[in-house]
C-alpha positions as CSV (number, residue, x, y, z in Angstrom):
1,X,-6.1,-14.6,10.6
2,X,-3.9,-17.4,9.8
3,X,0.3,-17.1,9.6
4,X,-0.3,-17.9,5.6
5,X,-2.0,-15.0,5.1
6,X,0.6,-12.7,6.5
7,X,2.5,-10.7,3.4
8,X,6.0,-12.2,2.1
9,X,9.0,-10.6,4.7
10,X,11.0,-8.1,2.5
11,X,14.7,-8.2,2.1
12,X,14.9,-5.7,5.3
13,X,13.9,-7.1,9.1
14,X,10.4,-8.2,9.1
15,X,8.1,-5.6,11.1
16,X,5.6,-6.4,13.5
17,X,3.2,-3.7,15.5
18,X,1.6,-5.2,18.8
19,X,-0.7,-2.8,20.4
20,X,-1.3,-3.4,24.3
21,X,-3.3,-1.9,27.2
22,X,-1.6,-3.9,30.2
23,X,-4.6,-6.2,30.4
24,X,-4.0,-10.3,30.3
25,X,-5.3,-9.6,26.7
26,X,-2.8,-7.4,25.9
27,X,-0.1,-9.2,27.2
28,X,-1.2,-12.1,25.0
29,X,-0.9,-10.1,21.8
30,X,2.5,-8.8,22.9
31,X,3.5,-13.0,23.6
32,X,1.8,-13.5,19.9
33,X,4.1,-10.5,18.3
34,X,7.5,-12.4,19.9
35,X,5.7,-15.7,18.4
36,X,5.3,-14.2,15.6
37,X,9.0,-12.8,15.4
38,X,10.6,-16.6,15.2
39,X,9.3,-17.1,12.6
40,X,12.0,-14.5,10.4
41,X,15.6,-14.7,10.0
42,X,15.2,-10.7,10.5
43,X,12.9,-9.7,13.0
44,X,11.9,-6.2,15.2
45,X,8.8,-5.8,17.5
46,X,7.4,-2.4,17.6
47,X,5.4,-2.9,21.2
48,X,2.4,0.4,21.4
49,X,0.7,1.5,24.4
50,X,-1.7,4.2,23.9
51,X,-2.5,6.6,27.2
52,X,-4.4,9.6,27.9
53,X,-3.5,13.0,28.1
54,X,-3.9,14.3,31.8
55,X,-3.1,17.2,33.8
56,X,0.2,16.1,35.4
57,X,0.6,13.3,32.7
58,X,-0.3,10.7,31.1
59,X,-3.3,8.1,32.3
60,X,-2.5,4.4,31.8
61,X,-4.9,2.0,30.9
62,X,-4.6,-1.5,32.7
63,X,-6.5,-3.0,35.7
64,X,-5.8,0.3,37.7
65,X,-5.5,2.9,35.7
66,X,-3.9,6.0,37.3
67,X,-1.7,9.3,36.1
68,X,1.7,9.3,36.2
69,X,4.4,11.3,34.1
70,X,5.3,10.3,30.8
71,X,8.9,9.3,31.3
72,X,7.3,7.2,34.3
73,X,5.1,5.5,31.9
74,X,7.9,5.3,29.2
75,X,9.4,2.9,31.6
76,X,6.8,0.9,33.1
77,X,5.5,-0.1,29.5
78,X,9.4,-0.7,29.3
79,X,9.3,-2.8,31.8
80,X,6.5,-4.8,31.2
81,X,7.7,-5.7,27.7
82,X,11.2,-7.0,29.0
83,X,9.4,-9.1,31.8
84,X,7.2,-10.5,28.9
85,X,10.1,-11.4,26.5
86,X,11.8,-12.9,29.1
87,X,9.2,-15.2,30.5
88,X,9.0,-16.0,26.4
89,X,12.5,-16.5,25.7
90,X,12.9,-18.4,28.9
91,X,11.4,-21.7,26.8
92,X,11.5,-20.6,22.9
93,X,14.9,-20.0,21.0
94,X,15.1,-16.0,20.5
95,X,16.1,-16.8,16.6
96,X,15.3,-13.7,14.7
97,X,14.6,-11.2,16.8
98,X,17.1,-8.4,16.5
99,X,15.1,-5.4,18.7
100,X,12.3,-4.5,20.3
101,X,11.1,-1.0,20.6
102,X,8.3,0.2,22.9
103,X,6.4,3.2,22.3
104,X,4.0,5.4,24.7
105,X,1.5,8.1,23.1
106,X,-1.2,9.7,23.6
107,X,-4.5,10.4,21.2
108,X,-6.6,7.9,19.4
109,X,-5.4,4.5,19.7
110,X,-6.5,3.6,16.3
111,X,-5.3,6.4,14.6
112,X,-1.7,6.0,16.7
113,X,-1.4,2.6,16.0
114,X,-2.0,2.5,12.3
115,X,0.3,5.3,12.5
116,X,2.8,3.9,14.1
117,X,2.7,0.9,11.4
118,X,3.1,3.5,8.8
119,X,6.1,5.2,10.4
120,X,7.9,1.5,10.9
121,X,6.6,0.0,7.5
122,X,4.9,-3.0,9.4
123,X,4.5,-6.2,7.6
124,X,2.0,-6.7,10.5
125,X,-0.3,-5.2,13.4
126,X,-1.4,-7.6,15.8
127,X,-4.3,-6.5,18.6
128,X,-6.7,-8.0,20.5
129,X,-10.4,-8.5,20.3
130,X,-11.5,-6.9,23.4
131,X,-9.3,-5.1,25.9
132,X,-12.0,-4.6,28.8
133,X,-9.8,-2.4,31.0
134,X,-8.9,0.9,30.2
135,X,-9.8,4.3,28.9
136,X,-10.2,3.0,25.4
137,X,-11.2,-0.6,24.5
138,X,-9.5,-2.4,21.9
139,X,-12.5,-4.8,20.7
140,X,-14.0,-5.9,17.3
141,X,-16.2,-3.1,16.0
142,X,-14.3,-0.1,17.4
143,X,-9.8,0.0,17.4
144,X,-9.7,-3.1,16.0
145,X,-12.5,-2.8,13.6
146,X,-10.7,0.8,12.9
147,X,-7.3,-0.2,12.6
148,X,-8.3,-3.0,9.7
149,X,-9.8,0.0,7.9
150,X,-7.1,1.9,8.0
151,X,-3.9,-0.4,8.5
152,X,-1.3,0.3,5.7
153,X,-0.5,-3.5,6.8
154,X,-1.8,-7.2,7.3
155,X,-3.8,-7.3,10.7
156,X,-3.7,-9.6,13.3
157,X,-6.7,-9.5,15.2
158,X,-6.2,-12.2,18.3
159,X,-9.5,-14.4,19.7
160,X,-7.7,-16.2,22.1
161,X,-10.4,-19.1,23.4
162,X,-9.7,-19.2,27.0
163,X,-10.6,-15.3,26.7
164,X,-14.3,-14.2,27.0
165,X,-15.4,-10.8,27.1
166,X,-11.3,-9.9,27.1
167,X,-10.9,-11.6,30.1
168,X,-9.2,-14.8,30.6
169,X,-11.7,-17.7,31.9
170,X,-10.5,-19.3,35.2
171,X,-9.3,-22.9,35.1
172,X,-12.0,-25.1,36.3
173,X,-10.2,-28.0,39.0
174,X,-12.1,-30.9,40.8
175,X,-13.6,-30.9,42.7
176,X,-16.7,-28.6,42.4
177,X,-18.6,-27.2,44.8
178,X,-21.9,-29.1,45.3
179,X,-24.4,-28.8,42.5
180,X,-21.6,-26.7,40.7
181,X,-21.1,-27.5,36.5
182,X,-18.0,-26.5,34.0
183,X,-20.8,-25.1,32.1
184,X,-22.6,-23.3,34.8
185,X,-22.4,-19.3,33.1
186,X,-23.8,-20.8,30.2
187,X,-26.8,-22.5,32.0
188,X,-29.8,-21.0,29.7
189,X,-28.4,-21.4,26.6
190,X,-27.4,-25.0,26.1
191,X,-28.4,-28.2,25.3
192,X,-27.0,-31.5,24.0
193,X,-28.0,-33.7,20.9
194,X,-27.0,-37.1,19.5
195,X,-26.3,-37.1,15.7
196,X,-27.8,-40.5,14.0
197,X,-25.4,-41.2,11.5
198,X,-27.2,-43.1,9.4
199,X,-30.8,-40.7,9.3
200,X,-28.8,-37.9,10.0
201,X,-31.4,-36.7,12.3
202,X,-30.6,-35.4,15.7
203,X,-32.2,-36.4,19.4
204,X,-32.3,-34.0,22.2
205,X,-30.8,-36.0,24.8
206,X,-30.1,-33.6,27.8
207,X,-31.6,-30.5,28.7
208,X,-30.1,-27.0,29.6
209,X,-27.3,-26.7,32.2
């Protein structure tokens, strides 16, 4: 949803939840969240990673998820978070932004993360559409579609459009391979019109991909 739409900051710091899963997706909401922390004279980012309980530890979503223990974890979501502010920061003033604390649980990612926002008094959660990797996917319809049910807060539900499927779309450079097109994945679904201004009537003028 649009920035407008966010609630009015309170006197106190203004709140924001980010819920990640290590993917290029996740990362995005976490780079959305210190976007979205600029924006306040008073700011704190509350960065969540939800894992699974294993024997040993916890399991990780991400690319390669694996168990390790939970003070291991603990600092590898640490980790990841710094490297992402600081790429961030390296090219946008850090205004507002008075701290960020990262977070590691285990359970129901919907049910920690709306709890989380309830235990910080959130002004905002923002998530992404579809987190393919992992044991639990943060899409539309499942954690996301759960966490606007349930949020005690606005929702930020991120669509970025270089993503599809929650993963981020390669950038296409000349030159292509023979007989290669932009367009190719999308081969039997499209087709290209003209628009008559003056009839208003439309001419198919190139066929499918």
């Amino acid at each position: 949803m649009a920035d407008s739409t966010l609630r009015p900051a309170a006197p106190g710091p203004y709140r924001i939840v980010v819920a990640t899963d290590f993917s290029a997706l996740g990362d995005r909401a976490v780079a959305e969240g210190l976007r979205l922390s600029t924006q306040y004279p008073h700011a704190e980012l509350h960065v969540i990673t939800v894992a699974a309980q294993a024997h040993g530890g916890v399991l990780l979503p991400g690319p390669h998820p694996h168990v390790i223990p939970l003070t291991d974890a603990q600092e590898k979501a640490r980790t990841e978070v710094a490297r992402l502010s600081d790429a961030y920061f390296a090219s946008v003033p850090c205004t507002g932004l008075e701290k960020i604390a990262v977070y590691v649980t285990v359970g129901s990612p919907a049910e920690r993360i709306v709890a989380l926002a309830a235990a910080a008094d959130a002004d905002v959660i923002v998530l992404g559409t579809h987190g393919r990797h992992g044991l639990e996917r943060i899409l539309l319809g499942s954690v996301a579609h759960e966490v606007l049910r349930r949020a005690p807060c606005a929702v930020f539900v991120l669509r970025p459009r270089d993503f599809l499927d929650g993963e981020q779309l390669p950038a296409i450079e000349p030159p292509l391979e023979p007989g290669q097109h932009p367009l190719q994945p999308f081969r039997e679904s499209v087709t290209y019109h003209y628009v008559d201004r003056l009839t208003q009537g439309t001419t198919r003028v190139m066929p499918a991909i």
